[in-house]
ZAPA-252494 format. One record per residue: residue number from 1; residue in three letters; x, y, z of N, C-alpha, C in turn. Coordinates in nm, 4 decimals. Layout:
   resi   resn       n_c1       n_c2       n_c3      ca_c1      ca_c2      ca_c3       c_c1       c_c2       c_c3
    NUM    ALA          X          Y          Z          X          Y          Z          X          Y          Z
...
//
This chain:
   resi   resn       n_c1       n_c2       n_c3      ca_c1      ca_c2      ca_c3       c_c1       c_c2       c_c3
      1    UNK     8.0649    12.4449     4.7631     8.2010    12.4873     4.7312     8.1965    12.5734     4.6057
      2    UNK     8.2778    12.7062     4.6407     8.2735    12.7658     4.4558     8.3497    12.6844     4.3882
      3    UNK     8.3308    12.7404     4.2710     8.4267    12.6693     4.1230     8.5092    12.7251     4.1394
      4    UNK     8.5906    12.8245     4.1960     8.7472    12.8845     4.2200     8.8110    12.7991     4.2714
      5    UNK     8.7058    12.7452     4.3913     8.7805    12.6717     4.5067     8.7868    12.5339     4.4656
      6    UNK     8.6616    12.5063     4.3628     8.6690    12.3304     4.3346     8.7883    12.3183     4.2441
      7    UNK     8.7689    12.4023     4.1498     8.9213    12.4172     4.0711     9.0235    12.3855     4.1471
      8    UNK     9.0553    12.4621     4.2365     9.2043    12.4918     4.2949     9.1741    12.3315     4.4089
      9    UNK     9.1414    12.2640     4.4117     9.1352    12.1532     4.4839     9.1288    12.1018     4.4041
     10    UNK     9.0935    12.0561     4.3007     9.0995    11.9443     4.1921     9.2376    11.9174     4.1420
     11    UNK     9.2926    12.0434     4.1078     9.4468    12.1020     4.0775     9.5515    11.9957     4.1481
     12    UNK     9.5130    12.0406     4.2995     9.5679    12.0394     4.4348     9.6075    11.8181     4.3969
     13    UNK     9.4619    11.8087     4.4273     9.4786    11.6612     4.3897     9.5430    11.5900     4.2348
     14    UNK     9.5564    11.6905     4.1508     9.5766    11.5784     4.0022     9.7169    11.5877     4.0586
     15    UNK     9.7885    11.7282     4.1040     9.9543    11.7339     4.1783     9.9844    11.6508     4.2162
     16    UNK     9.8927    11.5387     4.3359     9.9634    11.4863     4.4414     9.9293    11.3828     4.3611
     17    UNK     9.7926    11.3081     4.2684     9.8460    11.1997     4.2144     9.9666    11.1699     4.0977
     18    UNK    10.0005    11.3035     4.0432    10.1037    11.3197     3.9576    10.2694    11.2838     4.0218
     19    UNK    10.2250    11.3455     4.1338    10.3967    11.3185     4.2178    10.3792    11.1839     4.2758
     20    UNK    10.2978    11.0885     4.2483    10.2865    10.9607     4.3382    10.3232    10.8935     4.2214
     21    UNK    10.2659    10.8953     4.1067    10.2825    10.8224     3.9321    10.3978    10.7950     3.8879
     22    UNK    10.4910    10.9791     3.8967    10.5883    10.9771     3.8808    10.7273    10.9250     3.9581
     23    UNK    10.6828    10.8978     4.0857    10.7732    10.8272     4.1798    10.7472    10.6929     4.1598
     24    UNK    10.6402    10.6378     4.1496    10.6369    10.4950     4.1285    10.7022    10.4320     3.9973
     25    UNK    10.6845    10.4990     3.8922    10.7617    10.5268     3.7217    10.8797    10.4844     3.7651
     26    UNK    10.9595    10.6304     3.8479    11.0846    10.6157     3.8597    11.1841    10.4825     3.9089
     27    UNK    11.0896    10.4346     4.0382    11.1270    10.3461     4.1026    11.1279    10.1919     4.0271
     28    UNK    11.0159    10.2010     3.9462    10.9966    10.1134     3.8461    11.0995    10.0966     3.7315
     29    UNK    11.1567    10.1859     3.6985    11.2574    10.2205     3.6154    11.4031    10.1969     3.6473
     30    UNK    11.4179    10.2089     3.7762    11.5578    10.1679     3.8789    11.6050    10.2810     3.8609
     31    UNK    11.5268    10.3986     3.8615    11.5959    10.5452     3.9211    11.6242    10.5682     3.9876
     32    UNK    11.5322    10.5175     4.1284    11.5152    10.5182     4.2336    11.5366    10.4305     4.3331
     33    UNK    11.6325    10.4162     4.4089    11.6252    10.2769     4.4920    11.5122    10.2416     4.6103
     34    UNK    11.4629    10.1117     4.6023    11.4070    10.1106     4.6917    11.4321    10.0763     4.8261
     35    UNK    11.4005    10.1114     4.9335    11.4633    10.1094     5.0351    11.3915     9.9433     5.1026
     36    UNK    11.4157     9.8950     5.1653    11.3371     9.8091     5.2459    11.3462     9.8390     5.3707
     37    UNK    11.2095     9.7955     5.4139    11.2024     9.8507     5.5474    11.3171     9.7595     5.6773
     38    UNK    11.3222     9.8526     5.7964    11.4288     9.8166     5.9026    11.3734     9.6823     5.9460
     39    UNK    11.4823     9.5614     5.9778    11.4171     9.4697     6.0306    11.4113     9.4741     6.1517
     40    UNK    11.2967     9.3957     6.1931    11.2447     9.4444     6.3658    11.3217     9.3856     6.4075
     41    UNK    11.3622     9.4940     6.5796    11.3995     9.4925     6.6603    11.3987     9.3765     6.7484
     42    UNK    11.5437     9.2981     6.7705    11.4790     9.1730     6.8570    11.4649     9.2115     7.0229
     43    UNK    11.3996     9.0986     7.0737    11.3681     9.1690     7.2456    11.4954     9.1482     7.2856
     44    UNK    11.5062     9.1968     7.3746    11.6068     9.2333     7.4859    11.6832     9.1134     7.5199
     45    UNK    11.7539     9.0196     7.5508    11.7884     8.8938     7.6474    11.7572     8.9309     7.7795
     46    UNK    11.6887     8.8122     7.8447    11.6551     8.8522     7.9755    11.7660     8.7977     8.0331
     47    UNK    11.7951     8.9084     8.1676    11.9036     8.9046     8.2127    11.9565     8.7799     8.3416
     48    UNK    12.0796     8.7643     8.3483    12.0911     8.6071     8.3466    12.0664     8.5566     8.4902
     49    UNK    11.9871     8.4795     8.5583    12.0227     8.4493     8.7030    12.0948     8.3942     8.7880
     50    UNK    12.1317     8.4301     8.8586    12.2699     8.3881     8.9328    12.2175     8.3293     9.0296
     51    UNK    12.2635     8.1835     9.0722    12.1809     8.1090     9.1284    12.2540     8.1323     9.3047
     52    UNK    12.1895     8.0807     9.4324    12.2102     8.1266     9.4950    12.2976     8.0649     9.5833
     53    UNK    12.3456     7.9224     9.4804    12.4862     7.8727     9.5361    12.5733     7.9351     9.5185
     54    UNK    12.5811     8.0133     9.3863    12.7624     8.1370     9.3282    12.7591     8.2258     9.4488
     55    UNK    12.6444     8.2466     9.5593    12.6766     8.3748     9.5882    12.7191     8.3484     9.7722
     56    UNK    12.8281     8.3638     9.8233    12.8264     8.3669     9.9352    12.7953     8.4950    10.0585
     57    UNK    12.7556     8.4792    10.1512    12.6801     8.5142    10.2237    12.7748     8.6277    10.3129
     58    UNK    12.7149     8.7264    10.4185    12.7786     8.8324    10.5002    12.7359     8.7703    10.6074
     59    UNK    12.8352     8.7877    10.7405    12.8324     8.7989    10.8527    12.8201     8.9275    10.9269
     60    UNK    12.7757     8.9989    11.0648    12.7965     9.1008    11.1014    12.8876     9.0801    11.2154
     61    UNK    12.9618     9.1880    11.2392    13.0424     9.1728    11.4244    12.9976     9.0973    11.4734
     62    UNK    12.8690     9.1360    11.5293    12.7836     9.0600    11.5955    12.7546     8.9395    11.5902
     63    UNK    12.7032     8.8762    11.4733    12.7592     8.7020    11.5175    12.8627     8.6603    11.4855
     64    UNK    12.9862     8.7309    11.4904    13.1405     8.6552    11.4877    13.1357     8.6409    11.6262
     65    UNK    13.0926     8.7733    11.7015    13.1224     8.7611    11.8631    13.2797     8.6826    11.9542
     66    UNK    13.2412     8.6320    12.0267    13.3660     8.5851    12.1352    13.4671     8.4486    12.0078
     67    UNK    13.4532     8.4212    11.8866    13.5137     8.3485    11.7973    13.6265     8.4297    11.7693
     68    UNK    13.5352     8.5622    11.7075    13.6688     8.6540    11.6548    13.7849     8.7086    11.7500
     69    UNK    13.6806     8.7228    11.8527    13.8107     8.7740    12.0167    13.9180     8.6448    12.0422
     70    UNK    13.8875     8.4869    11.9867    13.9462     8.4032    11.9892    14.0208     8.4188    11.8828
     71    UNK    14.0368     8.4621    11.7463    14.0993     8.4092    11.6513    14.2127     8.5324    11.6675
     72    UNK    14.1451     8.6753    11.7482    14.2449     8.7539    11.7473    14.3625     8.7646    11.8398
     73    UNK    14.2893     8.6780    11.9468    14.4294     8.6201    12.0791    14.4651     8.5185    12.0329
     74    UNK    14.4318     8.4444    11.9256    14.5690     8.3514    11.8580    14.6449     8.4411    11.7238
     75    UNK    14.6118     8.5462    11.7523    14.7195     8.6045    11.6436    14.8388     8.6469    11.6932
     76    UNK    14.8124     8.6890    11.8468    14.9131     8.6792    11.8974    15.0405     8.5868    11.9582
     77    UNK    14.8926     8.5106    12.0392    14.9859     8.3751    12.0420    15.0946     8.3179    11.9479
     78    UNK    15.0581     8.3515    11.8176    15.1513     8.2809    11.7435    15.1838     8.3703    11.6369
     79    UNK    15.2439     8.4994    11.6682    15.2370     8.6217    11.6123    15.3763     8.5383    11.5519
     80    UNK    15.4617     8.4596    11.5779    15.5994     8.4282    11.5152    15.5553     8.3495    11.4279
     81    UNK    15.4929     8.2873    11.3730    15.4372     8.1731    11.2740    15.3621     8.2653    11.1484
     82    UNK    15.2833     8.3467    11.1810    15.2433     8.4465    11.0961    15.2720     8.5156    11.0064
     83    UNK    15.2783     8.5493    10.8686    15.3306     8.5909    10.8047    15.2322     8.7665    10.8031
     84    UNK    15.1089     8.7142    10.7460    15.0163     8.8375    10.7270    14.9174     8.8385    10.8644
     85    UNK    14.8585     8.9412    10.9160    14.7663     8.9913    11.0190    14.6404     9.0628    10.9852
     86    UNK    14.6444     9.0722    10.8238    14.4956     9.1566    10.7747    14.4124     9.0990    10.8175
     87    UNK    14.3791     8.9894    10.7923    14.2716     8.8720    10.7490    14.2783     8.7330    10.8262
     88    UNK    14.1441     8.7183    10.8824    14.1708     8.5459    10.9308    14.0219     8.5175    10.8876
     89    UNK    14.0286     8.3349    10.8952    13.9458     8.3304    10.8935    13.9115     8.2580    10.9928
     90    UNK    13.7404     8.2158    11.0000    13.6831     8.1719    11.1353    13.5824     8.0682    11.0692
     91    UNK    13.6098     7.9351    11.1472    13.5069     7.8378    11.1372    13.4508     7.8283    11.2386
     92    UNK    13.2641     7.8526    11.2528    13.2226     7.8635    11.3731    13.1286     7.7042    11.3452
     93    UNK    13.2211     7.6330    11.4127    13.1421     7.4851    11.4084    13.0277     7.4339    11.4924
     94    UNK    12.9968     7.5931    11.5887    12.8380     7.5937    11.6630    12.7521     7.5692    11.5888
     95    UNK    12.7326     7.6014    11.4522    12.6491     7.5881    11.3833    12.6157     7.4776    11.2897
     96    UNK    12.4916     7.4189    11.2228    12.5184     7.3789    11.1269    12.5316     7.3575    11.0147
     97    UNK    12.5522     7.2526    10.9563    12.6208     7.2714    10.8129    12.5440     7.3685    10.7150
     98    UNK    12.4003     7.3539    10.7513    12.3397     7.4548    10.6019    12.3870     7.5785    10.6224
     99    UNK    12.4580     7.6383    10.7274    12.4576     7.7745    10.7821    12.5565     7.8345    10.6816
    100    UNK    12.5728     7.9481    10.6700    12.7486     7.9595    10.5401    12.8022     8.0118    10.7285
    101    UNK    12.8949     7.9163    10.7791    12.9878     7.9357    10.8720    13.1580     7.9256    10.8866
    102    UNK    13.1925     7.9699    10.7705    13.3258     7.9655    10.6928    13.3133     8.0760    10.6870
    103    UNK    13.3987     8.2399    10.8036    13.3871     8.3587    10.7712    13.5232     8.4300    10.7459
    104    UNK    13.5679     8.4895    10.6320    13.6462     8.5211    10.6187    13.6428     8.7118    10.6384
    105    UNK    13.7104     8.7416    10.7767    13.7565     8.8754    10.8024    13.8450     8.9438    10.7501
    106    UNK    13.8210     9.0612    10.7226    13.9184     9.2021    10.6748    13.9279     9.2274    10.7723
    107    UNK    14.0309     9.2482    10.8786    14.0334     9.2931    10.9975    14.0485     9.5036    10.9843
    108    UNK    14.1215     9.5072    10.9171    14.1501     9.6467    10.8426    14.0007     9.6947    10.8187
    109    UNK    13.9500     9.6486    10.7437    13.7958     9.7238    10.6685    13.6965     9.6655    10.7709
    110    UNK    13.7207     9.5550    10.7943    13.5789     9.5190    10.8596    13.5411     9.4700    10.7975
    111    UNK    13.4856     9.4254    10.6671    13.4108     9.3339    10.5983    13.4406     9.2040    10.6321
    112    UNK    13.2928     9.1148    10.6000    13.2975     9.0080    10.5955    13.2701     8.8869    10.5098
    113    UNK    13.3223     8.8149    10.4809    13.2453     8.7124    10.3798    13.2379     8.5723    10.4435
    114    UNK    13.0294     8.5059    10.4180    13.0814     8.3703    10.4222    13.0364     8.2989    10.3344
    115    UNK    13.0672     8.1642    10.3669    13.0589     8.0451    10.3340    13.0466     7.9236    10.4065
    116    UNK    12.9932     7.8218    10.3274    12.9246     7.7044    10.3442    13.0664     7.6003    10.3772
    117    UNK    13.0759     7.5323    10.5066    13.2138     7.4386    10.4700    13.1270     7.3269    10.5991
    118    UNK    13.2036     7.2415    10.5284    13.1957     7.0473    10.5882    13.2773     7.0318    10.7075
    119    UNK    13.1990     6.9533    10.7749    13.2657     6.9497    10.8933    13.2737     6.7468    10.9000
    120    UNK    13.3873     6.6805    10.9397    13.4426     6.5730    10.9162    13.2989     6.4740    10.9742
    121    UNK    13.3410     6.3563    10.9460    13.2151     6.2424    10.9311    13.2749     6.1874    11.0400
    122    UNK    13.4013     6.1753    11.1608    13.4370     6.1687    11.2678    13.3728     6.2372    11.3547
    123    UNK    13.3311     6.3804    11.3460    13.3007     6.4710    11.4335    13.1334     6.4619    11.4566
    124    UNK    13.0357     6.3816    11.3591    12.9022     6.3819    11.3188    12.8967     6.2245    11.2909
    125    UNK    12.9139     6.1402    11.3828    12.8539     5.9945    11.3148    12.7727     5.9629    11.2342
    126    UNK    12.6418     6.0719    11.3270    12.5258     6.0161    11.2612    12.4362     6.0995    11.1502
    127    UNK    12.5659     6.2074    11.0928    12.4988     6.3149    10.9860    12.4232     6.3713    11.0458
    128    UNK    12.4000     6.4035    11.1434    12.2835     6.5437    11.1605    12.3136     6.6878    11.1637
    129    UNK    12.4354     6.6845    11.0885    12.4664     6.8545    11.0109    12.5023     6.9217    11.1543
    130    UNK    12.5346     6.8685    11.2878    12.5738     6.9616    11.3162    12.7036     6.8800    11.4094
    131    UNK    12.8504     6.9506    11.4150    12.9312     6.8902    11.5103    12.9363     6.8477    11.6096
    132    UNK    13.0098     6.7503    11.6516    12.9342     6.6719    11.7285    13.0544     6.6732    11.8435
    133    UNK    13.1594     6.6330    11.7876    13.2874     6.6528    11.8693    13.4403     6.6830    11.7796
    134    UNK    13.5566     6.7320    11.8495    13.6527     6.7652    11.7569    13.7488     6.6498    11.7713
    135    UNK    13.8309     6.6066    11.6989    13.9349     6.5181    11.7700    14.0675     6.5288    11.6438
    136    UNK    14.1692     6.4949    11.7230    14.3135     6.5268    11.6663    14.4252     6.4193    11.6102
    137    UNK    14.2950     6.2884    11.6514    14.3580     6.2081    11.6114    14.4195     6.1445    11.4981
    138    UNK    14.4871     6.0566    11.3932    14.5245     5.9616    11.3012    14.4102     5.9091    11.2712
    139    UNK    14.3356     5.8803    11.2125    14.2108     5.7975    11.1331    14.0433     5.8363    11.2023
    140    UNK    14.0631     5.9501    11.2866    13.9763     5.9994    11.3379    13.8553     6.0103    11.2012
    141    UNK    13.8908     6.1238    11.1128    13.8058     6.1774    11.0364    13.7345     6.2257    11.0387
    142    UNK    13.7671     6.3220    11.1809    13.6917     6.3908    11.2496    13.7827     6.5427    11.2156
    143    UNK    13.6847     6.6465    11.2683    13.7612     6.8088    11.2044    13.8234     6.8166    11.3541
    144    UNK    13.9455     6.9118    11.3172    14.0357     6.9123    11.5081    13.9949     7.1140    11.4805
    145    UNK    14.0058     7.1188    11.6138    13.9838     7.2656    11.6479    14.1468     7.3474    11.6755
    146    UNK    14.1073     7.4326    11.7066    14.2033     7.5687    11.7212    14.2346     7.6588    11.6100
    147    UNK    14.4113     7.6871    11.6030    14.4568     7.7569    11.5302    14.5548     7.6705    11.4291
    148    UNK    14.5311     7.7025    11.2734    14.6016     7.6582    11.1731    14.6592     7.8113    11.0938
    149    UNK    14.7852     7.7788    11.0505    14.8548     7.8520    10.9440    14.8639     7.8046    10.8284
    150    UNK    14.7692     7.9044    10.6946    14.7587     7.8444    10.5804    14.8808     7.8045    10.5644
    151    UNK    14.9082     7.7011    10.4554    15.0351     7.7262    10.3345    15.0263     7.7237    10.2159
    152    UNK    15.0980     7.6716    10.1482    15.1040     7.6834    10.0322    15.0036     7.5720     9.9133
    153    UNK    14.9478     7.6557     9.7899    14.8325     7.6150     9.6955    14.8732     7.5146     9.6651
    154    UNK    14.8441     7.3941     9.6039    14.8536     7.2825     9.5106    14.7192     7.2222     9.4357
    155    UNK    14.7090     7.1414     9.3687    14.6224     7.1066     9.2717    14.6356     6.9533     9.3050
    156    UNK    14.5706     6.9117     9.3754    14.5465     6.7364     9.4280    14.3846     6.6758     9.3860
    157    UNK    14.3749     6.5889     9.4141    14.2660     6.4584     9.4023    14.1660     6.5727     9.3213
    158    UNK    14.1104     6.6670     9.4565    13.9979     6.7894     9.4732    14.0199     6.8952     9.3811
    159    UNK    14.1336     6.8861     9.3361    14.1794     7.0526     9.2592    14.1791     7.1330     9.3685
    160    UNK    14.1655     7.2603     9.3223    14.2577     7.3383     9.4168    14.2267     7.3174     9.5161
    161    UNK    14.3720     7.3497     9.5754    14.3817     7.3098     9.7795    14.4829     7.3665     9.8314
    162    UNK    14.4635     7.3584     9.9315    14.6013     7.4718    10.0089    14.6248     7.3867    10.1310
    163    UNK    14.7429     7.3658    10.2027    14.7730     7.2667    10.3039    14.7750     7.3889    10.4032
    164    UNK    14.7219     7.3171    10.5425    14.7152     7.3802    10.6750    14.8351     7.3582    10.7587
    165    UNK    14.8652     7.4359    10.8777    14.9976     7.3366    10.9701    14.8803     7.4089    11.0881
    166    UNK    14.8669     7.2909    11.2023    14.7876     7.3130    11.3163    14.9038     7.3580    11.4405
    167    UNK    14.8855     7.4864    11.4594    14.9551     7.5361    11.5676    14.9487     7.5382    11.7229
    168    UNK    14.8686     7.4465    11.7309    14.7876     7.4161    11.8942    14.8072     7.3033    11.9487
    169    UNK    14.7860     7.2232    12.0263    14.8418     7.0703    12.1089    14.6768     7.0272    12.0735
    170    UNK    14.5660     7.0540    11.9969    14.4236     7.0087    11.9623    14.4662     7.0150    11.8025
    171    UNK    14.5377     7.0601    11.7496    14.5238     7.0533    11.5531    14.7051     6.9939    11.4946
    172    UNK    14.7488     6.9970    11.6051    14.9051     6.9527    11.5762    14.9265     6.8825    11.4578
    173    UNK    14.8283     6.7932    11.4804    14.8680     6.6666    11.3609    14.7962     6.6876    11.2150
    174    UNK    14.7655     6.8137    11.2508    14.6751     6.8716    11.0744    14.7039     6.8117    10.9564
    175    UNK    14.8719     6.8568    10.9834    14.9316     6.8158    10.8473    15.0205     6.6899    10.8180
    176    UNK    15.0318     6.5954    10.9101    14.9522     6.4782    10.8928    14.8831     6.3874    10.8819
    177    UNK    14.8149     6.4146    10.9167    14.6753     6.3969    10.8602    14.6383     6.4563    10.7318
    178    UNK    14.6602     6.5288    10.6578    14.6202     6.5961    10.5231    14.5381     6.6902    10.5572
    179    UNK    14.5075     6.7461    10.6504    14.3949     6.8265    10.6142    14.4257     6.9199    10.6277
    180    UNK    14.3599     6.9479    10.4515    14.3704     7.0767    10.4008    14.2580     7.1979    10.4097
    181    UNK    14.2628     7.3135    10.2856    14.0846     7.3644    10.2346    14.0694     7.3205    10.0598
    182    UNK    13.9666     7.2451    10.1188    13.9586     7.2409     9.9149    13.7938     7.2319     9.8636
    183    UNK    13.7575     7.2058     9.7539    13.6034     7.2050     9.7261    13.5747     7.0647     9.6603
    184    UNK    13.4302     7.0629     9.6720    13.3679     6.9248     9.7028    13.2367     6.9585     9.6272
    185    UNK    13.1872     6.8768     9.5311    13.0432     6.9213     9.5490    12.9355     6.8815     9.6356
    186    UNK    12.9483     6.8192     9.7473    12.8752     6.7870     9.8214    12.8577     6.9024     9.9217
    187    UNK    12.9172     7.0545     9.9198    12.8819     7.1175     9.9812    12.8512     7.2490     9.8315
    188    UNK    12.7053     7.2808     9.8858    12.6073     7.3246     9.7526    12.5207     7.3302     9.8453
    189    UNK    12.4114     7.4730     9.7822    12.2966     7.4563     9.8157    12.2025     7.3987     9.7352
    190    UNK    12.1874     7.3155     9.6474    12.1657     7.2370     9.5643    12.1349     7.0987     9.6839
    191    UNK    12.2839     7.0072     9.7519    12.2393     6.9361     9.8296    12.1868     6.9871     9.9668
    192    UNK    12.1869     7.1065     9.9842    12.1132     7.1434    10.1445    11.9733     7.1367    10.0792
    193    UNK    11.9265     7.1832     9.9648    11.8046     7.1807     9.9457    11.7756     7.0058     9.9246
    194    UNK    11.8352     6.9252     9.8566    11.7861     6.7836     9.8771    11.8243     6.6793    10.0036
    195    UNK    11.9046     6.7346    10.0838    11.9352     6.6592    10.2003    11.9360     6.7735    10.3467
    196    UNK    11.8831     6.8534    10.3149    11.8828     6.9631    10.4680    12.0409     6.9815    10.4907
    197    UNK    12.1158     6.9725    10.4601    12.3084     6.9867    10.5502    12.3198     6.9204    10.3756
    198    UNK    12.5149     6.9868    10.4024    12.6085     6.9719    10.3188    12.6407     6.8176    10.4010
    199    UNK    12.7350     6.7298    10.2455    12.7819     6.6415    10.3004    12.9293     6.6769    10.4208
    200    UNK    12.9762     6.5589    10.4127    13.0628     6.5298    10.5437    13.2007     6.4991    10.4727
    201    UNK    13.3212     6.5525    10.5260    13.4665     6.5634    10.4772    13.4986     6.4476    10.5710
    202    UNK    13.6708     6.4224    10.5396    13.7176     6.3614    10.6294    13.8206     6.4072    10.7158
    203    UNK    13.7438     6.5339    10.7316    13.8250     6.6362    10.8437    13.8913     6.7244    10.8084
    204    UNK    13.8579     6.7888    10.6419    13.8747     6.9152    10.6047    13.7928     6.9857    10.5713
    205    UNK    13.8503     7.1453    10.5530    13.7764     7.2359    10.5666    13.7119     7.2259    10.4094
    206    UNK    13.6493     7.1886    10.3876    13.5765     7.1760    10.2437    13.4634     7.2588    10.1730
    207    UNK    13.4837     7.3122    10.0698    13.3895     7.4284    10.0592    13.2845     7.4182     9.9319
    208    UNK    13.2336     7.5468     9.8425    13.2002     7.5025     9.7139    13.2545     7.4549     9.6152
    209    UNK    13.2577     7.4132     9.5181    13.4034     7.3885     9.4510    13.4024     7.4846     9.3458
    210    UNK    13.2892     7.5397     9.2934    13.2854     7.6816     9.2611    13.3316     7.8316     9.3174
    211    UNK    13.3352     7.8171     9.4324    13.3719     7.8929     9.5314    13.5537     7.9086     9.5701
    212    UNK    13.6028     7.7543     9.5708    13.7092     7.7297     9.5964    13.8353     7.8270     9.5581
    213    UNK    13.8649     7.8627     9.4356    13.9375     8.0168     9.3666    13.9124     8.1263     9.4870
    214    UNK    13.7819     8.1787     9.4625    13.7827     8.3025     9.5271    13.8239     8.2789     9.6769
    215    UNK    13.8122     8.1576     9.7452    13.8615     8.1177     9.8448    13.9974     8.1184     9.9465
    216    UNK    14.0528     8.0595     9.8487    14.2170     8.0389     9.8197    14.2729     8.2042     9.7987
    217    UNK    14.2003     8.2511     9.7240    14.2822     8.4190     9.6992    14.2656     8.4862     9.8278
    218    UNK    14.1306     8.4342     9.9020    14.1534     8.5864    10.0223    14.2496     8.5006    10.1059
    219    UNK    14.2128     8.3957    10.1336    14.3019     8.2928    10.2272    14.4639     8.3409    10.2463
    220    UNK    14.5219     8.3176    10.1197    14.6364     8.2961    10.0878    14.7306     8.2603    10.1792
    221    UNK    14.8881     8.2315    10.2059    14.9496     8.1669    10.2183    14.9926     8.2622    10.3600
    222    UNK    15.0587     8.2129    10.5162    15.0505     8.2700    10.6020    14.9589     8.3315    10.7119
    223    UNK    14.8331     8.3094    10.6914    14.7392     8.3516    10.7289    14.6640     8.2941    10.8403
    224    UNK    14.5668     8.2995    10.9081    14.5371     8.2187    11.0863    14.3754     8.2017    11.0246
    225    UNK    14.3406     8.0636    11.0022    14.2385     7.9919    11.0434    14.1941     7.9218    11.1678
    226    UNK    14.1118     7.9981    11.2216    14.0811     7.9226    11.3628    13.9398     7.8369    11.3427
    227    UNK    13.9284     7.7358    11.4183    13.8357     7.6700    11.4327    13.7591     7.6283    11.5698
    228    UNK    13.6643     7.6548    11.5908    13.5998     7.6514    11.7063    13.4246     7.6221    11.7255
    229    UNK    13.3836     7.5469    11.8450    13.2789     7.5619    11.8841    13.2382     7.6573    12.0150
    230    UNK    13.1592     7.7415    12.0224    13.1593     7.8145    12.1260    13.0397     7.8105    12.1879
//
């Protein structure tokens, strides 16, 4: 290296330890504030899981099939009892209980939603989750088939519930008998996973009890629940 150049680099360096001296001085002095560094960043929250009882299930056309052609020739049938025609819903009691067979139609849009519902401890003696027979009787405690017209919400034993009136010579006595729609926790996939099937009602339409709200809102008051095995 020449001496021009060692010079002018020696220079170079007494500068930069001079401007480091003098900043540390300053800071030392409370000229200067010191900054502290940013505190780290926390991770993310992992995002939350929604378990797969909150979530109820879709039906297609296709397995509503000859139920829905039933629930829609009792809309007529009892087109005078009816208040609304958007929406019905359909209990397809062919199936069983683990199935979500509680389908509630948009007849307008087409969409579908289901759900998980109990079918009476009359209709299934011996619990094997799937219906066994319907009956209409007084102390049956068995689920009765056909066509019901919601009515009106109340807040009983179950919390929310909505009373049925059975419009058929098979569900007549619905609403004496009590049977309503309300929620239970015995229908969960929680107990399908520890007992294979939801428990057993005493001949109502019984659902999640988490579920029960969003239930009741599409339901609402006037509306054609049919019930059937096909």
């Amino acid at each position: 290296m020449k001496r021009r150049d060692f010079v002018r680099y020696g220079l170079s360096v007494l500068g930069m330890a001079a401007t480091s001296s003098s900043t540390l001085g300053a800071r030392k002095a409370g000229l200067m504030p010191v900054v502290p560094p940013p505190p780290p960043t926390p991770p993310a929250a992992p995002a939350p899981v929604v378990p797969s009882a909150a979530l109820p299930g879709i039906a297609t056309r296709a397995e509503l099939g000859p139920l829905l052609d039933r629930a829609r020739a009792a809309l007529d049938t009892h087109k005078d009892r009816l208040v609304l025609r958007d929406r019905v819903a359909l209990a397809d009691f062919s199936k069983g209980s683990k199935e979500h067979r509680f389908h509630i139609v948009d007849l307008n849009g087409g969409q579908t939603i289901s759900y998980l519902v109990a079918h009476g401890r009359g209709s299934d003696p011996e619990h094997s989750g799937f219906l066994q027979s319907f009956s209409n009787e007084p102390g049956s405690l068995a689920t009765c088939e056909g066509a019901f017209l919601t009515g009106e919400r109340y807040v009983g034993v179950h919390g929310a519930s909505m009373r049925l009136v059975g419009l058929d010579p098979t569900n007549d006595n619905a609403d004496m008998r009590a049977i309503v729609v309300h929620g239970a926790p015995y229908v969960s996939e929680d107990h399908i996973a520890a007992w294979g099937k939801v428990g057993r009602s005493e001949g109502c339409f019984v659902v999640a009890p988490h579920l029960i709200g969003q239930v009741l809102d599409l339901l609402g008051p006037g509306r054609l629940i049919y019930a059937a095995k096909i």
